[in-house]
N, C-alpha and C positions, 0 to 999 in steps of 0.2 A: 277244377280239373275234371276232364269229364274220365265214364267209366273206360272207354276205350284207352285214353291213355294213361291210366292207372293200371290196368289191362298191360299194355306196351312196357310200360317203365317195369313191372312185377318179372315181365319175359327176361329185359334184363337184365336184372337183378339177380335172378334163378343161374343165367348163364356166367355172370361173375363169381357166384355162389361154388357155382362147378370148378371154377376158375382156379378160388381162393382156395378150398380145400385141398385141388389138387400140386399148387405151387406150394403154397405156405401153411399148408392144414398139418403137416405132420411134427413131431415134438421137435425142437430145436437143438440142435446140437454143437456145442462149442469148442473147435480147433483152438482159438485165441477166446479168451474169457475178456469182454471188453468192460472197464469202469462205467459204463454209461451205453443206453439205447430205447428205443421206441418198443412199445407192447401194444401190438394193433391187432383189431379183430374184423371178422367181415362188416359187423356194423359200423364202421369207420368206412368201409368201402360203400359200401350200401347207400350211406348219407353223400360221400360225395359223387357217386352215381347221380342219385338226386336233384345234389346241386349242380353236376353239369346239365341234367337234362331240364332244368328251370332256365339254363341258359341268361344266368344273371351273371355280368362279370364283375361286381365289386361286393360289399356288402350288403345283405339282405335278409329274406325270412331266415335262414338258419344263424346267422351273426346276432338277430333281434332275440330270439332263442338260447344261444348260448350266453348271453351278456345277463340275459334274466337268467336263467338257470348258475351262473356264476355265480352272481352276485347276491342270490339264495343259499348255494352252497355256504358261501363265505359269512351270511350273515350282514350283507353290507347294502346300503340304498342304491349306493348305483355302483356299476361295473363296465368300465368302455374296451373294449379288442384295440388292441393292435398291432404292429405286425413283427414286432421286435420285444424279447423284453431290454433289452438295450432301450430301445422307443419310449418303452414306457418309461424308464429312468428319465432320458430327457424331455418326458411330455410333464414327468410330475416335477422337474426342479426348475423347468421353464414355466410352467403355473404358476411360480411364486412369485415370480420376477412379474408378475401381470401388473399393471396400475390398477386395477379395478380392488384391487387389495389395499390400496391407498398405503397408509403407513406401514402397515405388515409383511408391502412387497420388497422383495430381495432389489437390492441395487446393487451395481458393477463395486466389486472391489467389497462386499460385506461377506462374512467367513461364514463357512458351514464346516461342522463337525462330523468327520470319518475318517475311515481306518488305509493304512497303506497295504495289508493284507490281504484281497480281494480282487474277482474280476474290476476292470479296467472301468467299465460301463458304469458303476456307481460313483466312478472320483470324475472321468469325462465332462459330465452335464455341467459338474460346477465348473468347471474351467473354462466349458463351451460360453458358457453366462456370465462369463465375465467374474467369477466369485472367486473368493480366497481358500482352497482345503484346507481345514486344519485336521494334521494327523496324531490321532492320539493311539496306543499302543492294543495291543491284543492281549490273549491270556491262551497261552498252547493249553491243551487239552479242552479246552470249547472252542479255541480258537477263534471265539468272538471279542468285541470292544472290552475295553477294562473300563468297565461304568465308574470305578474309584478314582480313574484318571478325566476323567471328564470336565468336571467341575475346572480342575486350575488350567483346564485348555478356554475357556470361556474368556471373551474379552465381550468390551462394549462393541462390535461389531462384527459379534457372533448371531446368527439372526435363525441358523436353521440347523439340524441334526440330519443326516443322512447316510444309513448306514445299512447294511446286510445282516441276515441270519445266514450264518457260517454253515453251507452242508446241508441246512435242513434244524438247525440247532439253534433256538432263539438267546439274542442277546435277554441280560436279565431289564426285560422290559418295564418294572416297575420303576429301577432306578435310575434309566431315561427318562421315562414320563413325569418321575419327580421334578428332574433337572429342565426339561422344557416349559413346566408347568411355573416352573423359579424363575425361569430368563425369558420366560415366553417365547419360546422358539417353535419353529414347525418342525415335526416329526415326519420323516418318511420313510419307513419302513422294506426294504427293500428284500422283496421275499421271493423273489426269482428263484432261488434254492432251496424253500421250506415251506412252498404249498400242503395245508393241509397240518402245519404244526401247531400248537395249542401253546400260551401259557395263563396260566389260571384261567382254563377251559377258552380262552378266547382265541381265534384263531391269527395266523401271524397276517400283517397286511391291515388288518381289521384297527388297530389299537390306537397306529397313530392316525396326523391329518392325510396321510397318502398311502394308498400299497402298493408297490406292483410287483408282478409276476413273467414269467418266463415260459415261453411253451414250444421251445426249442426240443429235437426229438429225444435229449438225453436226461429231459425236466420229467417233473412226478404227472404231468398230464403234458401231450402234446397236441400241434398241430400244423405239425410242419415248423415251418417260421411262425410266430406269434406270440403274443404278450396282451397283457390289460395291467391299467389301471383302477384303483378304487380308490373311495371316500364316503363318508357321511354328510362332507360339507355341499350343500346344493352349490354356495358360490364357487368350490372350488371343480367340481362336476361341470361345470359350465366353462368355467376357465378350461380347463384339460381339453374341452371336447373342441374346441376352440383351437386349440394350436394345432389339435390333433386332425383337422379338419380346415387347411390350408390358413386357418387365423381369421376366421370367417366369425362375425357378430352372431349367425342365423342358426338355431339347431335343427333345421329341418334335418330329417334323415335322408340317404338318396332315394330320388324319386318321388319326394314329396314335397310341397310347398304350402307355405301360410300356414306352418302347424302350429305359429305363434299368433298369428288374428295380428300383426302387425307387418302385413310387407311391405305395405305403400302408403304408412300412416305413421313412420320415425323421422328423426334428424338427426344424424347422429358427424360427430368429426366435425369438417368445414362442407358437408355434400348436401346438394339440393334435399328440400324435407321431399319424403317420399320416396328415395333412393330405394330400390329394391332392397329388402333385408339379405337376399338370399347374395347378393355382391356389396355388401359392408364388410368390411374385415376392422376387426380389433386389437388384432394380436400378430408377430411377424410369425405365423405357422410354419406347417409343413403336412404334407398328407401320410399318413401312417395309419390307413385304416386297412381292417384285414379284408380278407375275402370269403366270399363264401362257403367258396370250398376248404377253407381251413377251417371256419368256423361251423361247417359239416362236422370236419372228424372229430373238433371239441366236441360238438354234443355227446357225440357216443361216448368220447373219453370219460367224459365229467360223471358219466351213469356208473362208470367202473374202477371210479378215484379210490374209492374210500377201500376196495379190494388190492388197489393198485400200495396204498400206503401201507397196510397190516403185510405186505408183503415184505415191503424195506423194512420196515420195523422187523420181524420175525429173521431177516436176512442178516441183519446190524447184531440183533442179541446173539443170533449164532456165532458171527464171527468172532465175539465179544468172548462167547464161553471157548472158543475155537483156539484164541489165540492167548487168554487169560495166565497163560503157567512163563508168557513171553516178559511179560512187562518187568523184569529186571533188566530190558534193552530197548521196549520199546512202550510206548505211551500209548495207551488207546482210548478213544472218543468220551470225554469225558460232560454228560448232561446240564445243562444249564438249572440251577432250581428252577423249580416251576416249573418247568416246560416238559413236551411232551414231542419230541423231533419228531419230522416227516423225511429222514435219513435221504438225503440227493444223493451222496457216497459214504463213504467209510473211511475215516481217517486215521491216522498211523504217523508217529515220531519216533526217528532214535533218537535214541535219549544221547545226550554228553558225555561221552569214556566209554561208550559201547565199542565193542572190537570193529567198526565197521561204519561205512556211512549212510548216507541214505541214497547216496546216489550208488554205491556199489548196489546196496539193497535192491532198490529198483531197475536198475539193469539186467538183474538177477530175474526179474519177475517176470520182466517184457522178452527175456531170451527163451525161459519157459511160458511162456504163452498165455503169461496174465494180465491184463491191460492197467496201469497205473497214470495219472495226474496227479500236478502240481496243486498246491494251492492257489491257481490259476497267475497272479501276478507276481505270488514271495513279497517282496517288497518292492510296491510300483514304484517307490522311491528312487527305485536303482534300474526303471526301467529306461529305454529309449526315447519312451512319449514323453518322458520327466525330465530327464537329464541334457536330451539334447535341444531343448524348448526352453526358452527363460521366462519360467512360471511362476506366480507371487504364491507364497506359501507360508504355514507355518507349523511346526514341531512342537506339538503339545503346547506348555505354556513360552513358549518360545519367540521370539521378534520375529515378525514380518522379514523374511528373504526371498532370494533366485532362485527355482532351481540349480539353475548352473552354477549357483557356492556351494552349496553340497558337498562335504567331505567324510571320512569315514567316522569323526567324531558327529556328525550328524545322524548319521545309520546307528549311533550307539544308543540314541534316546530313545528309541525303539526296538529294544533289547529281544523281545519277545517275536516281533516282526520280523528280527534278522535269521530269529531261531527257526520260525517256520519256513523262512527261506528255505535254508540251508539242508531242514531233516526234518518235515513236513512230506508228505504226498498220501494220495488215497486211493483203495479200490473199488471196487462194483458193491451193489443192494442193490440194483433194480430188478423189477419185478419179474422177465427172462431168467435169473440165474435158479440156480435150486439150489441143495444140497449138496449136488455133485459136484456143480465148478464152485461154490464156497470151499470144500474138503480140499479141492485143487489148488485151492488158494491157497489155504493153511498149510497144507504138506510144502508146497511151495517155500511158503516165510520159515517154515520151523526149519526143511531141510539147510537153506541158507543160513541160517541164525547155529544152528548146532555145529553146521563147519565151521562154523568164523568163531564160535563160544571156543571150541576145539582148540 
């Protein structure tokens, strides 16, 4: 870049500079207190200034940037973008299904282990793939897997574990990795809503064979739309990037070629030897790479992660001590051992014989002007995508069925699941709120709880 346009770009930058402080430079103020949002600064704007004035339209020097920078935050060998964490769910459960995995690959009709508690996007991929969910139960107050129920969910053609940290709150990681370490099963970590949490100092995503993430604008870093996956495994790094990258055999990155020393010197499939590498595909892909103006505003995010987490954390313990004198009605978020949350929201149960539901609760909240969410699916079990689909499944340690048998004695084997249905939902810790809309919150929950104690 020569000085002159280093010169140009600086012009403006200054003038967006002027821009940003004048629109959005003053303290924020909240009418409606929303559960979830974006914390952007000029240097988010600044970089993707940058990246439009590079005039690159898909992935580049800032995506190359942020993926290494990621994947140093996290501690992990490689880190790929893309442009969904939904994407990344089905780039790491279609990795498995690769042949290149030989016997360890997932085949149509072999079961993976997760919960019916959770967004949609973690149970999707196996179903997209042809695979069997088996759903084992939760535990309210982590509101993660019940790792004691695992084991007798396990058959001979249980092949893989895939599950979520609930909120921000890691399942107890140890007593998974036991269990797949026993049936040898693959791990995939689905950390979409716990960037940034630890359990015994390690971070979430890191532990098993896959992690991925979320970088949707109400996740602990965003960028816009966006996601990554990670791994330690080279073969599975090369698989992911594969499907991730139209199912293409070649990992040139864009805009370059022969970055393997083999483009016109393979045979691969039934295709002439010498076949361009750069048009061999391996795998039935799909393109889901980000761009670079998203992976602009990561960089700058990922500088101000670890500010961004001591926030929720410090937002989560307030409400904690805020709402503490509540819990003869209501349940609040209760730690996984080990672990150390990177708080996505704040979670809240009534409890059973409370004067009150949860849904009065939260109507209460949203008519004064506090923003609440579900446990996003309750029980997918009982959702639309489930029920009116005739899906092969199975109930804990339970026989292969349809969805469409499904009856209410089925919803009872997941007793736990039904509960968070029902008197589950959560509100705001992101890094926007302070003291003041916390206090709003609380006054909120307490005035409604003392009428209805009343």
């Amino acid at each position: 870049m020569t000085d002159k346009e280093i010169e140009l770009r600086n012009k403006v930058k200054e003038a967006a500079k002027e821009y940003f402080e004048a629109v959005y430079g003053g303290e924020r103020k909240f009418d409606y207190i929303p559960a979830s949002g974006k914390f952007l600064g000029f240097e988010e704007l600044a970089n993707m200034i940058d990246a439009s004035l590079d005039m690159w339209l898909t992935s580049g020097r800032f995506n190359r940037e942020f993926e290494s920078k990621f994947a140093g935050y996290l501690g992990v060998k490689y880190a790929l973008s893309v442009n969904s964490g939904s994407s990344a769910n089905l780039l790491a459960l279609s990795a498995l299904t690769s042949y290149k995995l030989g016997e360890r690959a997932l085949k149509r009709g072999d079961e993976v282990i997760t919960v019916a508690a959770g967004f949609p996007t973690t149970v999707n991929p196996v179903i997209q793939n042809g695979l069997v969910p088996v759903f084992v139960d939760c535990k309210a107050g982590t509101y993660n897997i019940d790792a004691d129920k695992i084991e007798e969910a396990i058959s001979p053609k249980t092949k893989a574990v895939f599950i979520a940290h609930t909120l921000g709150n890691m399942f107890d990681m140890a007593r998974v990795k036991e269990l797949c370490s026993k049936y040898n099963l693959w791990l995939v970590e689905d950390s979409c809503d716990a960037l940034g949490a630890q359990y015994n100092g390690k971070k979430a995503g890191t532990i098993g064979d896959i992690g991925t993430f979320s970088f949707y604008p109400a996740h602990h870093l965003t960028t816009g739309e966006g996601g990554a996956v990670v791994t330690n495994n080279n073969d599975l790094y090369k698989i992911v990037m594969s499907f991730r990258d139209w199912g293409r055999d070649c990992c040139c990155p864009p805009g370059k070629d022969g970055v393997c020393g083999k483009r016109f010197s393979q045979q691969l499939g039934k295709l002439p030897f010498g076949y361009d590498h750069k048009y061999t595909y391996s795998h039935i892909g799909y393109n889901l790479k980000i761009t670079d103006w998203q992976a602009a505003i990561g960089c700058a995010q990922i500088d101000r992660l670890d500010g961004f987490l001591k926030i929720r954390e410090k937002n989560a313990k307030y409400l904690t001590e805020k709402l503490s004198d509540l819990t003869k009605y209501l349940i609040l978020p209760e730690i996984e051992k080990n672990c150390k949350p990177s708080w996505f929201g704040y979670l809240i149960s009534v409890k059973e014989g409370a004067p009150f539901s949860k849904q009065e609760l939260v109507e209460y909240l949203e008519k004064n002007n506090i923003g609440t969410r579900q446990l996003f699916a309750g029980n997918i079990l009982r959702q639309p995508l489930i029920v009116e689909n005739d899906i092969p499944l199975r109930i804990g340690s339970g026989a292969l069925m349809y969805s469409k048998q499904l009856s209410e004695e089925d919803y009872k084997l997941l007793p736990d699941t039904e509960f968070i249905m029902n008197n589950t939902f959560w509100v705001g810790v992101f890094p926007a709120l302070g003291e003041s809309e916390l206090d709003r919150t609380s006054d909120v929950i307490h005035d409604f709880v003392n009428k209805k104690a009343l």
